[in-house]
C-alpha atoms as an extended CHARMM CRD file, in Angstrom:
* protein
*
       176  EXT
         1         1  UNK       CA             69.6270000000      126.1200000000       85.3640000000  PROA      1               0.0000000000
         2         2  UNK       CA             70.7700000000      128.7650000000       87.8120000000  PROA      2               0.0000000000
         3         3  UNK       CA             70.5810000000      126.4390000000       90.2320000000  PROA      3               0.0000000000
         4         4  UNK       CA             72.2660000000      123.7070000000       89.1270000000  PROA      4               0.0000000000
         5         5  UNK       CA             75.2580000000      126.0540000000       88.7700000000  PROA      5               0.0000000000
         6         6  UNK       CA             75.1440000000      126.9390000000       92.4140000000  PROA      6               0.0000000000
         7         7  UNK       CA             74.5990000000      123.4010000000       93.7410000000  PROA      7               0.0000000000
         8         8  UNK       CA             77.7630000000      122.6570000000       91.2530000000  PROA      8               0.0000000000
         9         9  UNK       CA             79.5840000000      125.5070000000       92.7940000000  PROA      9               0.0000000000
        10        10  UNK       CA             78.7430000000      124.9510000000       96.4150000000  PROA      10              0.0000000000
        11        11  UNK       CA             79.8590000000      120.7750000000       96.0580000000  PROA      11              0.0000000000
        12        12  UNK       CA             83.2270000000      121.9090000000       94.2450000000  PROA      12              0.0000000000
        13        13  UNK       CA             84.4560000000      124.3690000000       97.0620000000  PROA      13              0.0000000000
        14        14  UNK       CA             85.2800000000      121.7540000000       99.9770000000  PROA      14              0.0000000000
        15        15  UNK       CA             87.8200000000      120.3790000000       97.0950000000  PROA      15              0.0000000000
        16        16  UNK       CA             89.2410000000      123.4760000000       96.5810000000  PROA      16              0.0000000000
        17        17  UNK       CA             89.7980000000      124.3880000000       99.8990000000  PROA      17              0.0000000000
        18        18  UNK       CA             90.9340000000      121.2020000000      100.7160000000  PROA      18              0.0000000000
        19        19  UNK       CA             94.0550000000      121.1320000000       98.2590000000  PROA      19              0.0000000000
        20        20  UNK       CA             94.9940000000      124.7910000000       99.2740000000  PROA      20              0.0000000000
        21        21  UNK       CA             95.4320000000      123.5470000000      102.9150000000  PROA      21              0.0000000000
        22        22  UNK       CA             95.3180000000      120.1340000000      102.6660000000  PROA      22              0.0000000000
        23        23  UNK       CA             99.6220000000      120.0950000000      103.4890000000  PROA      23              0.0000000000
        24        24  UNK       CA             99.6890000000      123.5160000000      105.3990000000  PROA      24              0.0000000000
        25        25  UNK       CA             99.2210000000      121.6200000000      108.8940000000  PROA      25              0.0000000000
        26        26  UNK       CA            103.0240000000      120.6030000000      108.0790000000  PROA      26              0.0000000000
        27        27  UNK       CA            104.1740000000      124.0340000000      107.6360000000  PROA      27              0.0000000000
        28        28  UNK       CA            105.8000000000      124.9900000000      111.4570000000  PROA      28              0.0000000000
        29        29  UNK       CA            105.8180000000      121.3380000000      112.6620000000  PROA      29              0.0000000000
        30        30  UNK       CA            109.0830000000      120.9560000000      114.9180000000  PROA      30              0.0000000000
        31        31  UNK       CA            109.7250000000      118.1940000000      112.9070000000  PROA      31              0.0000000000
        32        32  UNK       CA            109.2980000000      119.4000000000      109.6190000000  PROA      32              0.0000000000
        33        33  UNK       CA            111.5390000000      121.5560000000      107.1920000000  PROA      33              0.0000000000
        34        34  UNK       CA            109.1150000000      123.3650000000      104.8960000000  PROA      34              0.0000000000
        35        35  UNK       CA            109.7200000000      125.6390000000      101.5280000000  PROA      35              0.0000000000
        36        36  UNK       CA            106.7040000000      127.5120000000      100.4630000000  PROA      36              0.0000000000
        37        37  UNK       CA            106.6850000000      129.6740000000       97.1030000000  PROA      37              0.0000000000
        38        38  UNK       CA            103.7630000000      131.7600000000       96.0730000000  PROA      38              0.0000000000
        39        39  UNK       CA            103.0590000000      133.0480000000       93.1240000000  PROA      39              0.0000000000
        40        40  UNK       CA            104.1110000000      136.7020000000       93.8120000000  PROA      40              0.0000000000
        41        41  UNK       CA            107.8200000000      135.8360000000       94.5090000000  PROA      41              0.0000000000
        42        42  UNK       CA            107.5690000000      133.6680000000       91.2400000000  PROA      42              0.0000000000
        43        43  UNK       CA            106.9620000000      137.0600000000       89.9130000000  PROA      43              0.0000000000
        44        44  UNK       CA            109.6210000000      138.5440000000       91.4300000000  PROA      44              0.0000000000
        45        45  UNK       CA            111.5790000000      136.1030000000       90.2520000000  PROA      45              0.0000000000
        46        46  UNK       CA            110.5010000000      136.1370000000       87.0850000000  PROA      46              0.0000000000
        47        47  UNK       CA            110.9330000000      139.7980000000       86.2110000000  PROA      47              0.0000000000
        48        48  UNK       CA            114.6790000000      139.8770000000       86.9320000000  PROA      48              0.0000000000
        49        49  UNK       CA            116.3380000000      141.3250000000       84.5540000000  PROA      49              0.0000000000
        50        50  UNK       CA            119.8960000000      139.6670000000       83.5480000000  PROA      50              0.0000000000
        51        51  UNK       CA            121.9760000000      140.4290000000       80.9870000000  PROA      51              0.0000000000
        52        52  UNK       CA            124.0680000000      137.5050000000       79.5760000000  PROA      52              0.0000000000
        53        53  UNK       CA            121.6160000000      134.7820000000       80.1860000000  PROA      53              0.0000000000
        54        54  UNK       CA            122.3560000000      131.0620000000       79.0840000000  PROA      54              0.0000000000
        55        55  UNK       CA            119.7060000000      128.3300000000       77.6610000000  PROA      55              0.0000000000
        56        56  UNK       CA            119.2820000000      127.0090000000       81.4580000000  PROA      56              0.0000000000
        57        57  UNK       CA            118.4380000000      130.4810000000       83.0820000000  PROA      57              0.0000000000
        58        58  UNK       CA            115.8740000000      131.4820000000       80.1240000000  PROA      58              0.0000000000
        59        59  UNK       CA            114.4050000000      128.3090000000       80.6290000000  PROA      59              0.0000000000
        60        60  UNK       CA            114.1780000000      129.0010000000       84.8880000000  PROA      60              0.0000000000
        61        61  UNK       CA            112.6010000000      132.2150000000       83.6150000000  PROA      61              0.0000000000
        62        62  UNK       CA            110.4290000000      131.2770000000       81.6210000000  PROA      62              0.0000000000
        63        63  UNK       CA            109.0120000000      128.4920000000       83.7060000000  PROA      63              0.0000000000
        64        64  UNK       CA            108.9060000000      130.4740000000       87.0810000000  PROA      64              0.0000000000
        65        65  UNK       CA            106.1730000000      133.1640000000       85.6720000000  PROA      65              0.0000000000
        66        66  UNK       CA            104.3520000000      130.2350000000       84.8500000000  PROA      66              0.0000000000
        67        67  UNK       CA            103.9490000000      128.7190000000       88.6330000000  PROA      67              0.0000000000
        68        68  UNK       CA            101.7660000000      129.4550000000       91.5210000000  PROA      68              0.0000000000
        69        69  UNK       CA            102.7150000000      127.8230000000       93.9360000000  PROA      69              0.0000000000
        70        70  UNK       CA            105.5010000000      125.4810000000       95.3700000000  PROA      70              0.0000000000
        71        71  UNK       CA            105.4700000000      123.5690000000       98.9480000000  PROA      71              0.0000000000
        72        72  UNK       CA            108.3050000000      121.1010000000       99.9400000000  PROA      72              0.0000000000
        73        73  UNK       CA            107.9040000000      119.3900000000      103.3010000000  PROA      73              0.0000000000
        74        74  UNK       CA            110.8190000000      117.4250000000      104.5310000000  PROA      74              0.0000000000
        75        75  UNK       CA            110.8090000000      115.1760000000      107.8060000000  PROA      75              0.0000000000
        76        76  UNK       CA            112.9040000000      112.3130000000      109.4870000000  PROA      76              0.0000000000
        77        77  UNK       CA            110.3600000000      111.9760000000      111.9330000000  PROA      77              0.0000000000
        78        78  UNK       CA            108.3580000000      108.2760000000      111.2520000000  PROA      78              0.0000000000
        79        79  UNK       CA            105.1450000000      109.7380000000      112.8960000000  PROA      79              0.0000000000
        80        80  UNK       CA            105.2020000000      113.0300000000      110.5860000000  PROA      80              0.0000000000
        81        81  UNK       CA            106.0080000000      110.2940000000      107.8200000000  PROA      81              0.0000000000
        82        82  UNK       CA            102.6230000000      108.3470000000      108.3380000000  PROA      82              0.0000000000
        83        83  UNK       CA            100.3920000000      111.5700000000      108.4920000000  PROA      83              0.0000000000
        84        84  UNK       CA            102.1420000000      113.0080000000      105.1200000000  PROA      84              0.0000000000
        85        85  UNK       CA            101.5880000000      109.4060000000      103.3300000000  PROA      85              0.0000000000
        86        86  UNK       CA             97.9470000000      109.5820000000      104.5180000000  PROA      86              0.0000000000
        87        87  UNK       CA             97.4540000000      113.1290000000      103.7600000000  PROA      87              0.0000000000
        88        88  UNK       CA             98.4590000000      112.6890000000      100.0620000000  PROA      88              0.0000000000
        89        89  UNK       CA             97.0610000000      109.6180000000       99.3720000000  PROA      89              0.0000000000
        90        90  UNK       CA             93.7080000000      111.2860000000      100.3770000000  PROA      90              0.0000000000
        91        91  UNK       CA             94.3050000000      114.2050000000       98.2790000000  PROA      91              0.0000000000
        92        92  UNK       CA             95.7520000000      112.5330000000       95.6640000000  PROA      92              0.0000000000
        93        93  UNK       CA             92.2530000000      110.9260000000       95.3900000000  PROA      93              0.0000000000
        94        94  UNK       CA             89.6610000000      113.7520000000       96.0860000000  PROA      94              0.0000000000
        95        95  UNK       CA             92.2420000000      116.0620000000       93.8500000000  PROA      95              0.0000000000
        96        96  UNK       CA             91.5940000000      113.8840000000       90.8750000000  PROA      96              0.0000000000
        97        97  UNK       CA             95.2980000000      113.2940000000       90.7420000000  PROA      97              0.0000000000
        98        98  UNK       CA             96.5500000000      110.9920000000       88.0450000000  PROA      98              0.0000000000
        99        99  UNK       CA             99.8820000000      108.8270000000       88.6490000000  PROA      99              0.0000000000
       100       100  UNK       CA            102.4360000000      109.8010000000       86.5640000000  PROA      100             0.0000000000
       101       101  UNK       CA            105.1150000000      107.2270000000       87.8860000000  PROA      101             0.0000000000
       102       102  UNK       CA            105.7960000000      104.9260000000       90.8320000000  PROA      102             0.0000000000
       103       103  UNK       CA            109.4570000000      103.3690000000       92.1530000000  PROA      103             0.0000000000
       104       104  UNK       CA            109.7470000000      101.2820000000       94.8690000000  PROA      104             0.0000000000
       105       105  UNK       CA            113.6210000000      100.8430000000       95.3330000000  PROA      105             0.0000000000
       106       106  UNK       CA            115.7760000000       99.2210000000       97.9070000000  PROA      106             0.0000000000
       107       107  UNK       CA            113.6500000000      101.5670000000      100.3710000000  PROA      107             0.0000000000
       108       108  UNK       CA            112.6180000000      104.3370000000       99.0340000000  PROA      108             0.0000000000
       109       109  UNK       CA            109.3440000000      104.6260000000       97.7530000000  PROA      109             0.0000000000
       110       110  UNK       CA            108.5600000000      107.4670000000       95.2280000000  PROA      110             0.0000000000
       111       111  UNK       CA            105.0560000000      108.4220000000       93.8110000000  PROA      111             0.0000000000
       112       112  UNK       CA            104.5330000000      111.2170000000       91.2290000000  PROA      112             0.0000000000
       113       113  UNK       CA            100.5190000000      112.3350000000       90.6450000000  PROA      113             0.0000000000
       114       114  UNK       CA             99.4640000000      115.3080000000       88.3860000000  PROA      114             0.0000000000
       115       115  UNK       CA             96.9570000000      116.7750000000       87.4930000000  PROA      115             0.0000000000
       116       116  UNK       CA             96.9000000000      117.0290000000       83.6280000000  PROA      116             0.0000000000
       117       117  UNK       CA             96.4480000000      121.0980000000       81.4210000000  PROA      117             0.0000000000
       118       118  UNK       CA             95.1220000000      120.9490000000       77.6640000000  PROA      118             0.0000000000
       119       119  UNK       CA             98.2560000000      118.9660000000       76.1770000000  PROA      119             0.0000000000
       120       120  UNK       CA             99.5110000000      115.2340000000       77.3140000000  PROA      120             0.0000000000
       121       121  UNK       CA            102.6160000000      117.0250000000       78.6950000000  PROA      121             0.0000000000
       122       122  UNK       CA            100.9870000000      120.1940000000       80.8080000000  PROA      122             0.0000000000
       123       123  UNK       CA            100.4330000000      120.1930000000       83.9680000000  PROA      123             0.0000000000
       124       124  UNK       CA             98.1040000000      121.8640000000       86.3990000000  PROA      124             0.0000000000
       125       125  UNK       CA             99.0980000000      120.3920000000       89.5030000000  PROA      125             0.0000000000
       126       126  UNK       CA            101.9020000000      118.1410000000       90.6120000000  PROA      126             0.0000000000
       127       127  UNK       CA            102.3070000000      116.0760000000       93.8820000000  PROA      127             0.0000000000
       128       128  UNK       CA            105.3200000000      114.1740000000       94.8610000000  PROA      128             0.0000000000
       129       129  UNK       CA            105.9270000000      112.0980000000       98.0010000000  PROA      129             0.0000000000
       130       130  UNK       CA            108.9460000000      110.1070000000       97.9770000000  PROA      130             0.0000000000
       131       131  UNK       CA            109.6330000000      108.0980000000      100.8970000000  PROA      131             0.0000000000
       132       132  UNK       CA            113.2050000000      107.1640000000      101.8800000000  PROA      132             0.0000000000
       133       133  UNK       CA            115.0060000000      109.3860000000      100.0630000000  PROA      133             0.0000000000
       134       134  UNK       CA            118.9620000000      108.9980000000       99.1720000000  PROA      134             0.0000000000
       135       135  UNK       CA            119.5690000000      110.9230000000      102.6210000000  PROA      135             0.0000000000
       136       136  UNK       CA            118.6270000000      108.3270000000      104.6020000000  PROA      136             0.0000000000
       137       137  UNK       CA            115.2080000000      107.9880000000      106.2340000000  PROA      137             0.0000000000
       138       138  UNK       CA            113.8380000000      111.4930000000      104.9920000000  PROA      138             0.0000000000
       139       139  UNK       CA            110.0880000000      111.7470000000      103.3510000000  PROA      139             0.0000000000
       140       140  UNK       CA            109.7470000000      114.5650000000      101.1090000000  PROA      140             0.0000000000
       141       141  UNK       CA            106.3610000000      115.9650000000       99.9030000000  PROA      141             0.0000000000
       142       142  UNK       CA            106.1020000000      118.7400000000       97.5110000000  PROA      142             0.0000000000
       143       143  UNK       CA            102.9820000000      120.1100000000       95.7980000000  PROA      143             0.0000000000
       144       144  UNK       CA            104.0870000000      122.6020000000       92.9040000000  PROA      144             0.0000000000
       145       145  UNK       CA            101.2140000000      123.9930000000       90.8040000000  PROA      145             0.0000000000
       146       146  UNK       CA            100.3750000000      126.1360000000       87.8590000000  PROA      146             0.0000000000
       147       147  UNK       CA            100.2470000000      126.0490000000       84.2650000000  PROA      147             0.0000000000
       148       148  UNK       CA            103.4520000000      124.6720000000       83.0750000000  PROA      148             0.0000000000
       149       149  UNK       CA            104.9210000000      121.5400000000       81.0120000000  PROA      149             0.0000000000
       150       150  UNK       CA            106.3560000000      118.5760000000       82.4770000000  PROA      150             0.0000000000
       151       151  UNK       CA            109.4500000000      118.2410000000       80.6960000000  PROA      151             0.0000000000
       152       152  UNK       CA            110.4720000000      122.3190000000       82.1170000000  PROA      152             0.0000000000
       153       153  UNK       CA            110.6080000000      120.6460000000       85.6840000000  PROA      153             0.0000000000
       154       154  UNK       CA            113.8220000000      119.4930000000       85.6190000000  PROA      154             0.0000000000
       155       155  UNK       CA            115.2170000000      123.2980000000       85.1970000000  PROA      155             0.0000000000
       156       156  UNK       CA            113.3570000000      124.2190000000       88.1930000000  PROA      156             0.0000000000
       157       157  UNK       CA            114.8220000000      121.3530000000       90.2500000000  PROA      157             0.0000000000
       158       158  UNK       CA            118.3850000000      121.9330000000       89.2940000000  PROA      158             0.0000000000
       159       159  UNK       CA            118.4350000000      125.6290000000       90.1150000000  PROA      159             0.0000000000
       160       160  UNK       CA            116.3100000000      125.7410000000       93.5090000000  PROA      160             0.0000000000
       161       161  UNK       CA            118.2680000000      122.6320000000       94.3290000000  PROA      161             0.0000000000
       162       162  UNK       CA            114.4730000000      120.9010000000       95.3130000000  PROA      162             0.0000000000
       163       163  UNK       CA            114.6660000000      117.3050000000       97.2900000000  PROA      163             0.0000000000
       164       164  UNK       CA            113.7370000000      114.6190000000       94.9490000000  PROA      164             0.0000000000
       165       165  UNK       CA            114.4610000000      117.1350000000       92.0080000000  PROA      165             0.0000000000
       166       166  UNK       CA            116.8410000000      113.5900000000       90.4310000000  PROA      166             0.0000000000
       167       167  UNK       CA            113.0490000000      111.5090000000       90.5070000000  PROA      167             0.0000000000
       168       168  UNK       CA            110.9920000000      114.1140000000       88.9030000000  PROA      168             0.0000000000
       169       169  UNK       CA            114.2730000000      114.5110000000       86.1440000000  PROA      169             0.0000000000
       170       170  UNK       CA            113.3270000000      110.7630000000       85.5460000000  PROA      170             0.0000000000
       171       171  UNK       CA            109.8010000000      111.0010000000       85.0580000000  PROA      171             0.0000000000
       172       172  UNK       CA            110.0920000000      113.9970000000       82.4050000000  PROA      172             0.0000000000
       173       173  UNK       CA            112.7170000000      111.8400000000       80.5670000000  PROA      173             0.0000000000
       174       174  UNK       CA            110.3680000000      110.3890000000       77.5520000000  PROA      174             0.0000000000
       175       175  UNK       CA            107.4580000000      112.4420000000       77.9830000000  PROA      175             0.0000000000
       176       176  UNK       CA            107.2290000000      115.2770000000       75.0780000000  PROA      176             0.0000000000
């Protein structure tokens, strides 16, 4: 039995180190605008105290202490555009990531995989790549994860003004 759990163990670790660095080759890329939140500055963030808060910054608050992570990737650059495509589509796969939502629109291609929590509406992990965007050629990529519900996203979006925050707004629309 014990060693069952080890050969377990010892297969699952490639996957996990995989999707912690499986997008950090873009991070520094001339090419490539990058936004990277980790879990202690969600802290940070989390534990400021403000006085008259409104329904919109509880909600921020609330959500932040529940993420660990956030990476946005941004590139014009059609090269950098193939290798994120292939990059996510490969880790969308050996992630286990389940589509949420696809839209292929005059251009601009837009896929939305999570990675589904205990309810239909939490979410673990979620991976956007949304080619084309409203800017003009620009691919975005963003991997947020944690332990948070689906339908809090569009909170997040709006306040850390996130590219492709008006996609993910669309896919929480319905979903409770």
């Amino acid at each position: 039995m014990r060693k069952s759990i080890v050969v377990f163990v010892i297969m699952l670790l490639p996957t996990f180190f995989f999707g912690q660095a499986a997008f950090d080759k873009f991070d520094g890329q001339d090419d490539v605008t990058s936004v990277i939140v980790n879990k202690k500055m969600f802290q940070m963030m989390g534990s400021v105290k403000m006085d008259n808060k409104d329904k919109d910054t509880q909600q921020y608050l609330d959500l932040i202490k529940k993420l660990d992570n956030l990476k946005v990737f941004t590139t014009n650059s059609t090269r950098v555009t193939a290798e994120m495509k292939a990059t996510s589509e490969k880790y969308m796969k050996s992630a286990g990531l389940e589509e949420l939502m696809r839209v292929n629109d005059n251009g601009k291609n837009i896929k939305i995989s999570v990675r589904s929590g205990a309810k239909d509406s939490q979410i673990k992990e979620l991976l956007m790549f949304m080619e084309g965007s409203s800017k003009g050629n620009q691919t975005v990529l963003m991997s947020l994860t944690g332990d948070f519900d689906l339908n809090e996203i569009s909170v997040l979006t709006d306040k850390m003004k996130i590219p492709g925050g008006d996609e993910l707004k669309k896919a929480t629309k319905g979903k409770k």
